[in-house]
PDB file of N, CA, C and O in Angstrom:
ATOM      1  N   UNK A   1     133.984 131.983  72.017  1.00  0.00           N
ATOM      2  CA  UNK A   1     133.168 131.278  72.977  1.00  0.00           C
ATOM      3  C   UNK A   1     133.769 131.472  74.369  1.00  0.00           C
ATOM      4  O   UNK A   1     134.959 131.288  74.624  1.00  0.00           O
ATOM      5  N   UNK A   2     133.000 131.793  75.093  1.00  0.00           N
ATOM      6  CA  UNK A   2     133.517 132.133  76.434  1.00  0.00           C
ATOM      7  C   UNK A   2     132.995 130.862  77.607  1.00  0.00           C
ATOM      8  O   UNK A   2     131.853 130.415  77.716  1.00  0.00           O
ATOM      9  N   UNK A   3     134.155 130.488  78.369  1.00  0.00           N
ATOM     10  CA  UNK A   3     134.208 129.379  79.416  1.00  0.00           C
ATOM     11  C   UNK A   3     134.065 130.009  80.863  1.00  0.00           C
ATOM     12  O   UNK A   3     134.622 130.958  81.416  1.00  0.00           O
ATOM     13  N   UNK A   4     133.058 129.067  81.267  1.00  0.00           N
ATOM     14  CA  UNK A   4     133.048 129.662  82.666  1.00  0.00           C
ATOM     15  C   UNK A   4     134.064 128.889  83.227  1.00  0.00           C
ATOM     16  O   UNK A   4     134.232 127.816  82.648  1.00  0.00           O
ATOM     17  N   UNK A   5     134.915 129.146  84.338  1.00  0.00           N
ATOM     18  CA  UNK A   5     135.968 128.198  85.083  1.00  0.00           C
ATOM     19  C   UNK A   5     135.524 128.642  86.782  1.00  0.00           C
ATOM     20  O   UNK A   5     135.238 129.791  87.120  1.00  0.00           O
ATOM     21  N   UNK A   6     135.553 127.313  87.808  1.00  0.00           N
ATOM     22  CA  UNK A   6     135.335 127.389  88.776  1.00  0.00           C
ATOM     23  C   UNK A   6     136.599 127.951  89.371  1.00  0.00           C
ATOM     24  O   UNK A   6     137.657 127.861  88.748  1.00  0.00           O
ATOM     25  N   UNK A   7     136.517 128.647  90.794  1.00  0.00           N
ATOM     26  CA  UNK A   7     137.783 129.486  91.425  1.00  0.00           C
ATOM     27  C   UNK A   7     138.762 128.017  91.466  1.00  0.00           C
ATOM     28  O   UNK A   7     139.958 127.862  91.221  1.00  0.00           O
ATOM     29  N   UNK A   8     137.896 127.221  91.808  1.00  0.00           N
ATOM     30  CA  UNK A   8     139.023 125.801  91.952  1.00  0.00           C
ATOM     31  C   UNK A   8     139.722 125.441  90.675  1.00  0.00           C
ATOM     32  O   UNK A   8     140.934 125.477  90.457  1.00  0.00           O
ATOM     33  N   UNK A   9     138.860 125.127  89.958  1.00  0.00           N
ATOM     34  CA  UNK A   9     139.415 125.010  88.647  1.00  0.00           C
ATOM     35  C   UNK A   9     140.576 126.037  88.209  1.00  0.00           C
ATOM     36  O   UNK A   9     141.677 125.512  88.043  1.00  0.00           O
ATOM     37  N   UNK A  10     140.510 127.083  88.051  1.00  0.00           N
ATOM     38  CA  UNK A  10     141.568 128.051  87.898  1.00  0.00           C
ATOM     39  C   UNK A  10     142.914 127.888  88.837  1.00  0.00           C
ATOM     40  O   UNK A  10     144.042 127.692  88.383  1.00  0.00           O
ATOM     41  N   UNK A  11     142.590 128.003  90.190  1.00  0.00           N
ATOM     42  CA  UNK A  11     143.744 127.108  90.779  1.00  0.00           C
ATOM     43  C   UNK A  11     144.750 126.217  90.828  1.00  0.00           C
ATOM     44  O   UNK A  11     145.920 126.312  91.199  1.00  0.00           O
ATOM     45  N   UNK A  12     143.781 124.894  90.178  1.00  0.00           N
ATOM     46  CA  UNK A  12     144.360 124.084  89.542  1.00  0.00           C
ATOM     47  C   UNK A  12     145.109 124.810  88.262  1.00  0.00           C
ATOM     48  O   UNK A  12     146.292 124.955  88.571  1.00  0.00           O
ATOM     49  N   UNK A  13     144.927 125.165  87.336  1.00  0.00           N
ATOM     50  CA  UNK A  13     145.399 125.343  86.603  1.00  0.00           C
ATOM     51  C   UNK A  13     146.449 125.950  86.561  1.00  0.00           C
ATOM     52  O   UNK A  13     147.342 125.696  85.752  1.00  0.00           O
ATOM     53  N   UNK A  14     146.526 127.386  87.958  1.00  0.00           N
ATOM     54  CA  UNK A  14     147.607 127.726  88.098  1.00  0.00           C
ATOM     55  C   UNK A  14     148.536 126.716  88.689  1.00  0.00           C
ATOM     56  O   UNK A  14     149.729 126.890  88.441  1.00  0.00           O
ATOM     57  N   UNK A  15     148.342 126.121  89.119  1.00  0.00           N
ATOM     58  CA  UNK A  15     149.529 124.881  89.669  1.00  0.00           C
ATOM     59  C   UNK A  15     149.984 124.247  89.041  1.00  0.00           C
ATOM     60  O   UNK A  15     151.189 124.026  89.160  1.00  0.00           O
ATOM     61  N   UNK A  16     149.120 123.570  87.935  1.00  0.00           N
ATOM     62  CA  UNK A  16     149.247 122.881  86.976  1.00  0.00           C
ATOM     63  C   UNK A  16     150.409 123.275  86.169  1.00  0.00           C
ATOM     64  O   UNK A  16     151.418 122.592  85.996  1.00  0.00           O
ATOM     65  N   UNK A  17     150.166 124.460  85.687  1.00  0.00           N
ATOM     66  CA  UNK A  17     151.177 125.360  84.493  1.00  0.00           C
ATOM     67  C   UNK A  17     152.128 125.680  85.397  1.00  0.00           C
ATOM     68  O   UNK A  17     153.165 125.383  84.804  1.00  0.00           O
ATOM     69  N   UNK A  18     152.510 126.212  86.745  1.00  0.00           N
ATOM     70  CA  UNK A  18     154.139 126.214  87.289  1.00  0.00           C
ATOM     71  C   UNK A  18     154.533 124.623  86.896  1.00  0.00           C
ATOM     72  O   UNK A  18     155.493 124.630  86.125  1.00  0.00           O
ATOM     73  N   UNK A  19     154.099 123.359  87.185  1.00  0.00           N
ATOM     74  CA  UNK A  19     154.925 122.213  86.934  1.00  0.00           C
ATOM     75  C   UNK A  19     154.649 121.876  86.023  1.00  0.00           C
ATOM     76  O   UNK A  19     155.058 120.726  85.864  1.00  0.00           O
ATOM     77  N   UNK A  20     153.921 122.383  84.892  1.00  0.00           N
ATOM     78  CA  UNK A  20     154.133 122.060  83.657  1.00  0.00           C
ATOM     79  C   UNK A  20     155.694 122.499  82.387  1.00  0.00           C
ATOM     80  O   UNK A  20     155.927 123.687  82.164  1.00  0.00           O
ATOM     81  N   UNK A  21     156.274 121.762  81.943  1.00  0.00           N
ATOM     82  CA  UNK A  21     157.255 122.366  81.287  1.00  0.00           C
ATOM     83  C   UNK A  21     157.279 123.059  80.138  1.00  0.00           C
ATOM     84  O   UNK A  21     158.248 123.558  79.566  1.00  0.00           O
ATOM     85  N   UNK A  22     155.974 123.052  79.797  1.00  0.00           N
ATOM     86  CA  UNK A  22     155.015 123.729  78.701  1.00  0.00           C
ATOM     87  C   UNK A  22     155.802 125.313  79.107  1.00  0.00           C
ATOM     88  O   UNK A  22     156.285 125.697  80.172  1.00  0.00           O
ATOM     89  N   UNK A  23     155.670 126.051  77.654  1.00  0.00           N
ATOM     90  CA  UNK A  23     155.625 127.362  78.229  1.00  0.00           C
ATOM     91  C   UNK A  23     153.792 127.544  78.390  1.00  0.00           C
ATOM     92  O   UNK A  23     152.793 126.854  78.187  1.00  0.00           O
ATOM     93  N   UNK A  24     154.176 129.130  78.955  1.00  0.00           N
ATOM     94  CA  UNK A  24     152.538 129.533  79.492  1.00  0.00           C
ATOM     95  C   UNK A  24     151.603 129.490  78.366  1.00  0.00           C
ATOM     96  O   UNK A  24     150.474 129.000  78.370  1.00  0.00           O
ATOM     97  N   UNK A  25     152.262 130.107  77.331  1.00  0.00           N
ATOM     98  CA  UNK A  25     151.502 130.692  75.640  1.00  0.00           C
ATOM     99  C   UNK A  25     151.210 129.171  75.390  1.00  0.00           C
ATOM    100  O   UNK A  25     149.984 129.111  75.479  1.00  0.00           O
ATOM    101  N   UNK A  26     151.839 127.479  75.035  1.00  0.00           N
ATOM    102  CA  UNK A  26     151.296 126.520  74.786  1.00  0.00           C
ATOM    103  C   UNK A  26     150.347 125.854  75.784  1.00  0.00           C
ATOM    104  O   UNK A  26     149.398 125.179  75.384  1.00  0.00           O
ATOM    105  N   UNK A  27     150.647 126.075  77.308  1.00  0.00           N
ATOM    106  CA  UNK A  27     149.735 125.924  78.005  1.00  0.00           C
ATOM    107  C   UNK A  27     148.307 125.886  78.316  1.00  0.00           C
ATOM    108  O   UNK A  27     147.461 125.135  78.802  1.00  0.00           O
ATOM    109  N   UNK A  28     148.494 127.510  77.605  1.00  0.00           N
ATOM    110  CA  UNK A  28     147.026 128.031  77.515  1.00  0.00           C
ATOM    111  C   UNK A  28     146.232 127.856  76.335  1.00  0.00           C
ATOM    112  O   UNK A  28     145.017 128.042  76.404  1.00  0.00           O
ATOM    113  N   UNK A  29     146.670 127.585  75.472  1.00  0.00           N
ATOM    114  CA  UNK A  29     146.165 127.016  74.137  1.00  0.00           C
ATOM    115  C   UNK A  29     146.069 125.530  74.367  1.00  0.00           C
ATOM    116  O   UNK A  29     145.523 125.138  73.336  1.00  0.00           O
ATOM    117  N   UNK A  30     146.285 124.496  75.118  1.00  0.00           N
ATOM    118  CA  UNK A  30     146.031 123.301  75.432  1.00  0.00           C
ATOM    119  C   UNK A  30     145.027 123.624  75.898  1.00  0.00           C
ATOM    120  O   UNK A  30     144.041 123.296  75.237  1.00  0.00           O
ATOM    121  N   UNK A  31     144.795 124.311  77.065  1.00  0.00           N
ATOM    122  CA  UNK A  31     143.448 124.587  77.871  1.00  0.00           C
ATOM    123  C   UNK A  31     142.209 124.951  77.322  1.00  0.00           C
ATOM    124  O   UNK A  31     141.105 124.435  77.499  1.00  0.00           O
ATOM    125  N   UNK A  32     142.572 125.998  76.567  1.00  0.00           N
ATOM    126  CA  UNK A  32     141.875 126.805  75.779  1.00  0.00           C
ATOM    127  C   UNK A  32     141.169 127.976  76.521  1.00  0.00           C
ATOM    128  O   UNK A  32     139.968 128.214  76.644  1.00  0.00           O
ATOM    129  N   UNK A  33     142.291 128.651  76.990  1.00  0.00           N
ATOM    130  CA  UNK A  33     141.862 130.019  77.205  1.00  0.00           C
ATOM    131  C   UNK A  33     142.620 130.743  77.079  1.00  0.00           C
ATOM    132  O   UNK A  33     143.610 130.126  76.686  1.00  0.00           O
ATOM    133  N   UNK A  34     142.928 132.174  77.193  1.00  0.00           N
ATOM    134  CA  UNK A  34     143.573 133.221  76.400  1.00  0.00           C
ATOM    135  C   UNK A  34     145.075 133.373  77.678  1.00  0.00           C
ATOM    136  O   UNK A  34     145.007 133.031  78.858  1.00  0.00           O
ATOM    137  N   UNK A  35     145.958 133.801  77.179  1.00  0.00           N
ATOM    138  CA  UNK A  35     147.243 134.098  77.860  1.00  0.00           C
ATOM    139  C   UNK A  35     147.105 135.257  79.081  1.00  0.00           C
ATOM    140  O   UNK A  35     147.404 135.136  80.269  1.00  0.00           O
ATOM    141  N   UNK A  36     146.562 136.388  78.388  1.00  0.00           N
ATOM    142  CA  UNK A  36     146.461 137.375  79.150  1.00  0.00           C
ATOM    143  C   UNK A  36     145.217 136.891  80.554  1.00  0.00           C
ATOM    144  O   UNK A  36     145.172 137.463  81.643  1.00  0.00           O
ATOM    145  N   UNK A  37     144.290 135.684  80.111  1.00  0.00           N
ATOM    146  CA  UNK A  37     143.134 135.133  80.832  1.00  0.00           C
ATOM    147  C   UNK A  37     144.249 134.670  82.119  1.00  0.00           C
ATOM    148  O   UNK A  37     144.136 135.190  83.229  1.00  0.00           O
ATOM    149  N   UNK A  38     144.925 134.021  81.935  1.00  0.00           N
ATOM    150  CA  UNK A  38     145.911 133.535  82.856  1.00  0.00           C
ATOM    151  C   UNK A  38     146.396 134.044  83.210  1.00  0.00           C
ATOM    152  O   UNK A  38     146.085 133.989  84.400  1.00  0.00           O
ATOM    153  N   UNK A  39     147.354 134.885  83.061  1.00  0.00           N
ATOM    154  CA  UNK A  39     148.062 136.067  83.964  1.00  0.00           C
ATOM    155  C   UNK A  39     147.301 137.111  84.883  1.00  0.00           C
ATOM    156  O   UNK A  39     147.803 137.623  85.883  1.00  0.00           O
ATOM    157  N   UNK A  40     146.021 137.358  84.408  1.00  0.00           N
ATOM    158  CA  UNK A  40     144.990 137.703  85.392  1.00  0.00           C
ATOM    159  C   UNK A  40     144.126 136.637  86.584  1.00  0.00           C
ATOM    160  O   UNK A  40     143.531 136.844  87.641  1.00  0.00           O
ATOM    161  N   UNK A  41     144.374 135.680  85.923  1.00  0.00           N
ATOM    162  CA  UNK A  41     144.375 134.514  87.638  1.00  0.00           C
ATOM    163  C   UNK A  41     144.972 134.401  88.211  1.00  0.00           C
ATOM    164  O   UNK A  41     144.708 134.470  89.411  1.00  0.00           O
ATOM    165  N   UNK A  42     146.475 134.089  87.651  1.00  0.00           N
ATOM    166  CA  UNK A  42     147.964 134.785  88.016  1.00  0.00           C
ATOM    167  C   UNK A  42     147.273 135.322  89.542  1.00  0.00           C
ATOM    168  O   UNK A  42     146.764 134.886  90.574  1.00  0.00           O
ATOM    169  N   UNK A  43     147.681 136.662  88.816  1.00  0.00           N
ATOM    170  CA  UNK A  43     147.092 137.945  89.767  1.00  0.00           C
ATOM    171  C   UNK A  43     146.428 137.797  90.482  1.00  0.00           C
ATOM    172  O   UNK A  43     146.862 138.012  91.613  1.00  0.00           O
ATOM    173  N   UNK A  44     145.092 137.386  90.383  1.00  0.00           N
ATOM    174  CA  UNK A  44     144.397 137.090  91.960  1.00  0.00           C
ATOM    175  C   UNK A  44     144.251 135.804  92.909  1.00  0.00           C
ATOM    176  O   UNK A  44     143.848 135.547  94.043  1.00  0.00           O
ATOM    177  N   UNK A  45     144.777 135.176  91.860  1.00  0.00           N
ATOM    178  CA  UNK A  45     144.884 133.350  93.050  1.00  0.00           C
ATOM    179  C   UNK A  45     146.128 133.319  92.928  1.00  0.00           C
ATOM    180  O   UNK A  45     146.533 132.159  93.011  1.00  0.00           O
ATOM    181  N   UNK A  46     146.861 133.996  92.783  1.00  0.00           N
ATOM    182  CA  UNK A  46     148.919 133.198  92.632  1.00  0.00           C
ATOM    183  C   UNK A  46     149.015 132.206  93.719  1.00  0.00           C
ATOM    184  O   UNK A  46     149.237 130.998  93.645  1.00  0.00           O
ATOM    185  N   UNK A  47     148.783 133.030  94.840  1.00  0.00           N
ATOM    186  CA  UNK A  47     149.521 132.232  95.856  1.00  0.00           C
ATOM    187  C   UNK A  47     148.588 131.740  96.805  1.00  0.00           C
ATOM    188  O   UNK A  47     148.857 131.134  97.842  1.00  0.00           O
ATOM    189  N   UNK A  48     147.383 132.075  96.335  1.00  0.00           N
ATOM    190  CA  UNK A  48     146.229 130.578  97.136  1.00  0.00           C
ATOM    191  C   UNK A  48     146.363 129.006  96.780  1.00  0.00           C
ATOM    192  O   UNK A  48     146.963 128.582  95.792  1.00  0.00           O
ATOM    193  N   UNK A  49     145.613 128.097  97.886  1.00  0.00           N
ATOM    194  CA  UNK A  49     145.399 127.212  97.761  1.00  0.00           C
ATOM    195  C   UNK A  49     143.577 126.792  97.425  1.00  0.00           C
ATOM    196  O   UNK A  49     142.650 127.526  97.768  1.00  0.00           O
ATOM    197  N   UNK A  50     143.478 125.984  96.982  1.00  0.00           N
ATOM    198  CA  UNK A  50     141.803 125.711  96.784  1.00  0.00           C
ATOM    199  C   UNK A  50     140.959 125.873  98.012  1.00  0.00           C
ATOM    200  O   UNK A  50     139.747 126.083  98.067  1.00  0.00           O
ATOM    201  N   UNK A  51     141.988 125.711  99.174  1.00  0.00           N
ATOM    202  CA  UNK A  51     140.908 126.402 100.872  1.00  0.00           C
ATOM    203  C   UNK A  51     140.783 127.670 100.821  1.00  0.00           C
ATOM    204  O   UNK A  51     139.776 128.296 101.153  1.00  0.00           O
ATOM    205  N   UNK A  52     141.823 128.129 100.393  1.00  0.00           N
ATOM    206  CA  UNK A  52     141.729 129.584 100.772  1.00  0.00           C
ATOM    207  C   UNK A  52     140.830 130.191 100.041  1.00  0.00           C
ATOM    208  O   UNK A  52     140.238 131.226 100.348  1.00  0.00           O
ATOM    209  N   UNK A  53     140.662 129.342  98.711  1.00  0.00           N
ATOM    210  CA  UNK A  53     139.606 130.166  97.820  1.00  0.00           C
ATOM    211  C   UNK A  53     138.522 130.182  98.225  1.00  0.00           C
ATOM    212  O   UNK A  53     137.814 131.186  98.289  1.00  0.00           O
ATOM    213  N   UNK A  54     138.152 128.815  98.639  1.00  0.00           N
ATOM    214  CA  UNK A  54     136.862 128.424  99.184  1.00  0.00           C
ATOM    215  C   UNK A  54     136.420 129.693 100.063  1.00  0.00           C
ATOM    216  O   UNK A  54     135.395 130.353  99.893  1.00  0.00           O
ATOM    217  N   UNK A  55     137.576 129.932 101.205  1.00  0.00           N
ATOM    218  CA  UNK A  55     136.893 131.201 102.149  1.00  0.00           C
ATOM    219  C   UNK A  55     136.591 132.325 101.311  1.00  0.00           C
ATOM    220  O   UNK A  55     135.462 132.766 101.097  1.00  0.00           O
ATOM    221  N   UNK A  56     137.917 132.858 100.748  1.00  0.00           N
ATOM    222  CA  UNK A  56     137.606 134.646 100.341  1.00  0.00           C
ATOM    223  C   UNK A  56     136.203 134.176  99.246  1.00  0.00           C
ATOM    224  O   UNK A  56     135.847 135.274  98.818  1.00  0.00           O
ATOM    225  N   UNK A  57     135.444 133.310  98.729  1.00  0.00           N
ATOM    226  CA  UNK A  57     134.854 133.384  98.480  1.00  0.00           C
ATOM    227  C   UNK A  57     133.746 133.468  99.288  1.00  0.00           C
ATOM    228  O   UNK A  57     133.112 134.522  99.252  1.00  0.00           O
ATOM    229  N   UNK A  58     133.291 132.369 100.182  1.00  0.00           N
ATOM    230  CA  UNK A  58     132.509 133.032 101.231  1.00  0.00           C
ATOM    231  C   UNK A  58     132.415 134.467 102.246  1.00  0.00           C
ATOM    232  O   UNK A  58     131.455 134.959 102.839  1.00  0.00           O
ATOM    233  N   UNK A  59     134.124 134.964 102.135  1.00  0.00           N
ATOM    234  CA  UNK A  59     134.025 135.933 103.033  1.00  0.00           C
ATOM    235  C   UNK A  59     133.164 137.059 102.201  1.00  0.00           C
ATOM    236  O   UNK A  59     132.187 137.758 102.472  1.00  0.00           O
ATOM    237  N   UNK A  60     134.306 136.826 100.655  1.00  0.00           N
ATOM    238  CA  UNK A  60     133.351 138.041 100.036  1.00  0.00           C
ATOM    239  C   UNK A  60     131.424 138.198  99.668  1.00  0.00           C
ATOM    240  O   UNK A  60     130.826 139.187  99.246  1.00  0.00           O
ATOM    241  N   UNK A  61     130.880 136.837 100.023  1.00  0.00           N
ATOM    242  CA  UNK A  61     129.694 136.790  99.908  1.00  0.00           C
ATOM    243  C   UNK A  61     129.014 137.390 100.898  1.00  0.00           C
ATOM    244  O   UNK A  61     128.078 138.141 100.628  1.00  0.00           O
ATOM    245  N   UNK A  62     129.475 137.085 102.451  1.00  0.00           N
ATOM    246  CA  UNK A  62     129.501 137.620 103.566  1.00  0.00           C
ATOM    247  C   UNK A  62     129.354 138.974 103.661  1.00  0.00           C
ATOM    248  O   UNK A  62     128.501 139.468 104.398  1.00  0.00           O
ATOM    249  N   UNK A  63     130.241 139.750 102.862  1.00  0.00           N
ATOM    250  CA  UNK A  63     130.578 140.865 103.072  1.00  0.00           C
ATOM    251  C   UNK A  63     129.745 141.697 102.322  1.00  0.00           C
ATOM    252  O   UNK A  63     129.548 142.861 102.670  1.00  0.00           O
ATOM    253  N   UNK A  64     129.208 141.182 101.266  1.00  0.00           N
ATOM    254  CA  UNK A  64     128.270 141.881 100.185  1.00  0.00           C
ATOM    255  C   UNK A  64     126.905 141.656 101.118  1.00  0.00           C
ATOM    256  O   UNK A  64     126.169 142.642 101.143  1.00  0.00           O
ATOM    257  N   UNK A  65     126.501 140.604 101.819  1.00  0.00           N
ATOM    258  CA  UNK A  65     125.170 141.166 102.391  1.00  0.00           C
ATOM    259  C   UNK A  65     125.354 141.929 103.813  1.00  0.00           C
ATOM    260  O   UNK A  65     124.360 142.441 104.329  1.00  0.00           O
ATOM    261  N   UNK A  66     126.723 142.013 104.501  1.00  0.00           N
ATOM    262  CA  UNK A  66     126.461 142.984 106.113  1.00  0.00           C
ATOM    263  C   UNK A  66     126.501 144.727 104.781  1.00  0.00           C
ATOM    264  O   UNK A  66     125.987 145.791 105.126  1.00  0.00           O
ATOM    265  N   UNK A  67     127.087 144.567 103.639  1.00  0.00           N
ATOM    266  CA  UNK A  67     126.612 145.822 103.059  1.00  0.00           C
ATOM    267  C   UNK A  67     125.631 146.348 102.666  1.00  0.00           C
ATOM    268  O   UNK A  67     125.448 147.565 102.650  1.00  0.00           O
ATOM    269  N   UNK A  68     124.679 145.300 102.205  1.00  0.00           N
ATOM    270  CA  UNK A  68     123.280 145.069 101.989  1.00  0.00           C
ATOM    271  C   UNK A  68     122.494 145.688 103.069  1.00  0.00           C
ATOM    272  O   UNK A  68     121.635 146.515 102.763  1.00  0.00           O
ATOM    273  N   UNK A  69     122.713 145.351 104.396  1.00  0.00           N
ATOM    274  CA  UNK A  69     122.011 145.416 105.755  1.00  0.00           C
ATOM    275  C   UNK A  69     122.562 146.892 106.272  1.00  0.00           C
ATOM    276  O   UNK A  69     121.905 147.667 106.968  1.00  0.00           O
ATOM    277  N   UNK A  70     123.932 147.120 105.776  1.00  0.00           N
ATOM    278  CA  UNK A  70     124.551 148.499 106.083  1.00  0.00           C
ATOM    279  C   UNK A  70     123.752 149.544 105.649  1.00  0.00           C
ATOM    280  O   UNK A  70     123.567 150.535 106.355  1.00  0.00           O
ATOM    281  N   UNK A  71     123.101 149.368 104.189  1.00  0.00           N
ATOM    282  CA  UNK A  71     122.604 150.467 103.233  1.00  0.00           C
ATOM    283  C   UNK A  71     121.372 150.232 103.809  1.00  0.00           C
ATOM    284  O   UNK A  71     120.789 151.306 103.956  1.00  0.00           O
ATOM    285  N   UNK A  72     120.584 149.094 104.283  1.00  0.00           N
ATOM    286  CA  UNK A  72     119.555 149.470 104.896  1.00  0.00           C
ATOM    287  C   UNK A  72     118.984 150.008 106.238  1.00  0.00           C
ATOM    288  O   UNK A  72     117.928 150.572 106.524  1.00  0.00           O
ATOM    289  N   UNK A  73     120.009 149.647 106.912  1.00  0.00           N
ATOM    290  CA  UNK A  73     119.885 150.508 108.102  1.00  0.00           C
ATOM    291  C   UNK A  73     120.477 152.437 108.069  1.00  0.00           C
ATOM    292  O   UNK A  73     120.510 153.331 108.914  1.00  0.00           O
ATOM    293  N   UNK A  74     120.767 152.353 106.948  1.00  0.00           N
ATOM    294  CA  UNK A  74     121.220 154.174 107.164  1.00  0.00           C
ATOM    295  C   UNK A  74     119.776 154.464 106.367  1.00  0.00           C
ATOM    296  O   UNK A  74     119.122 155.400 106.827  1.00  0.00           O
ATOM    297  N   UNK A  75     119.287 153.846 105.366  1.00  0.00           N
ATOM    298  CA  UNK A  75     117.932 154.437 104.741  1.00  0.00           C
ATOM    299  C   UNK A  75     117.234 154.719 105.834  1.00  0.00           C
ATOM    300  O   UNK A  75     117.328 155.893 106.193  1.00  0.00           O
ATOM    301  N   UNK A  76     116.246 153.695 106.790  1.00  0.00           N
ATOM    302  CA  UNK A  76     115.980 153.647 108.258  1.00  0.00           C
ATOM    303  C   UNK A  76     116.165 154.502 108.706  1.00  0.00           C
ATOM    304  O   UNK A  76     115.287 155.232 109.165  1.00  0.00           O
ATOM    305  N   UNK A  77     117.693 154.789 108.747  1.00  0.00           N
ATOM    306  CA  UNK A  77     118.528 155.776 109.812  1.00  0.00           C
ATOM    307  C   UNK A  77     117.817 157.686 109.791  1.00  0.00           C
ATOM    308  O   UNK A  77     117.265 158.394 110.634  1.00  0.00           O
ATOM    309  N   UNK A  78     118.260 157.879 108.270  1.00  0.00           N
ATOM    310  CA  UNK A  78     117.877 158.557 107.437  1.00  0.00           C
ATOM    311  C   UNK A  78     116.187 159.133 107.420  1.00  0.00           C
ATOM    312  O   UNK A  78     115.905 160.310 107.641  1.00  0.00           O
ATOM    313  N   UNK A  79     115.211 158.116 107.130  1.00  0.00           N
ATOM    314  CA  UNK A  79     113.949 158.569 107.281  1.00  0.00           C
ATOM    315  C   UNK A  79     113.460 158.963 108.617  1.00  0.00           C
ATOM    316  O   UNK A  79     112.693 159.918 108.739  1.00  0.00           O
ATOM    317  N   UNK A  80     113.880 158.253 109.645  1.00  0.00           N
ATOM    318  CA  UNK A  80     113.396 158.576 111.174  1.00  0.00           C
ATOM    319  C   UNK A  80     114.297 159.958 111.205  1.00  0.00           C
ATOM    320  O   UNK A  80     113.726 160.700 112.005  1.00  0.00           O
ATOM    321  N   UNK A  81     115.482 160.628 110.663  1.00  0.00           N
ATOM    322  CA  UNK A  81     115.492 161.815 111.297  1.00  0.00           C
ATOM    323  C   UNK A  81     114.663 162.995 110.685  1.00  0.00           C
ATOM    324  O   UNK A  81     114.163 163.967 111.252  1.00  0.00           O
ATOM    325  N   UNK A  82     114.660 162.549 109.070  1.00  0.00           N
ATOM    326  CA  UNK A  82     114.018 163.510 108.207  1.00  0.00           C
ATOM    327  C   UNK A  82     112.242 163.630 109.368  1.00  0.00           C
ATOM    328  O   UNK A  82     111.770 164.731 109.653  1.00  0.00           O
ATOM    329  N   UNK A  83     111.484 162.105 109.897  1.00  0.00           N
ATOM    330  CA  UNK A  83     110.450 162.942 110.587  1.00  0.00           C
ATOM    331  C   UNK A  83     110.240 163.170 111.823  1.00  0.00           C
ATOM    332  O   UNK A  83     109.164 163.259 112.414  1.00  0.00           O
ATOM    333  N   UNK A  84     111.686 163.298 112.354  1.00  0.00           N
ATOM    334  CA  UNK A  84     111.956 163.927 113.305  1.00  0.00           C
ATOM    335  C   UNK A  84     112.606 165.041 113.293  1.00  0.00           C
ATOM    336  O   UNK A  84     113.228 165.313 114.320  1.00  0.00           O
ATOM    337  N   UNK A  85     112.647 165.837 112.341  1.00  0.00           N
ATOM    338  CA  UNK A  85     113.576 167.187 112.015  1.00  0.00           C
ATOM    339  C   UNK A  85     111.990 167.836 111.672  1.00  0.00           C
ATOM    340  O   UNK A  85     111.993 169.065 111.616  1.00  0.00           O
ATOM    341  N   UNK A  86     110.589 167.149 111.426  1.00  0.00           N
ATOM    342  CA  UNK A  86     109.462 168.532 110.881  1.00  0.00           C
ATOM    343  C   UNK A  86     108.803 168.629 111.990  1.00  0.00           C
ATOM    344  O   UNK A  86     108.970 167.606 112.654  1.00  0.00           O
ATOM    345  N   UNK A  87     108.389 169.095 112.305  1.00  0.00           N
ATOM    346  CA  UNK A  87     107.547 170.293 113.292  1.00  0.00           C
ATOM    347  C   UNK A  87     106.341 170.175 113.238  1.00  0.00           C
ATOM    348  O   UNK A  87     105.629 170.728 112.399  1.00  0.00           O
ATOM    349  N   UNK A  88     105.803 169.121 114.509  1.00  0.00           N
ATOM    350  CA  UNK A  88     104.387 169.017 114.723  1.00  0.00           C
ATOM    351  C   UNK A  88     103.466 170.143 114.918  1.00  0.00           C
ATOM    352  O   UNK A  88     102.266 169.935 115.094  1.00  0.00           O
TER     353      UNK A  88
END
């Protein structure tokens, strides 16, 4: 069964488990999610706080639509030269 976890939520959790005296392997079986699941949050929130998540999450939302608007302005870009390259 697979759990969705909020970026906050995961956060927490990483904080949680540094001051927990639990090792990580009982940790994560309290929680109920997989070891290797954690060491890959590890990895991308280690050293955030729940603000910071908050942004790179907006930034990265941000960033997925000026790419959105990027790919549409070269299509644009693209068709006006193709009928400006044929020969009235």
């Amino acid at each position: 069964m697979k759990k969705i976890y909020s970026d906050e939520q995961i956060v927490s959790f990483i904080r949680e488990a540094e001051k927990s005296e639990a090792t990580i392997s009982e940790f994560c079986r309290q929680k109920g999610f997989n070891e290797a699941t954690f060491y890959k949050w590890k990895k991308r929130f280690g050293s955030m706080q729940v603000g910071e998540v908050k942004r790179l999450r907006e930034l990265e939302s941000e960033n997925a639509r000026l790419k959105r608007l990027l790919a549409d302005r070269l299509i644009e870009i693209d068709a006006m030269q193709e009928l400006l390259a044929k020969k009235w």
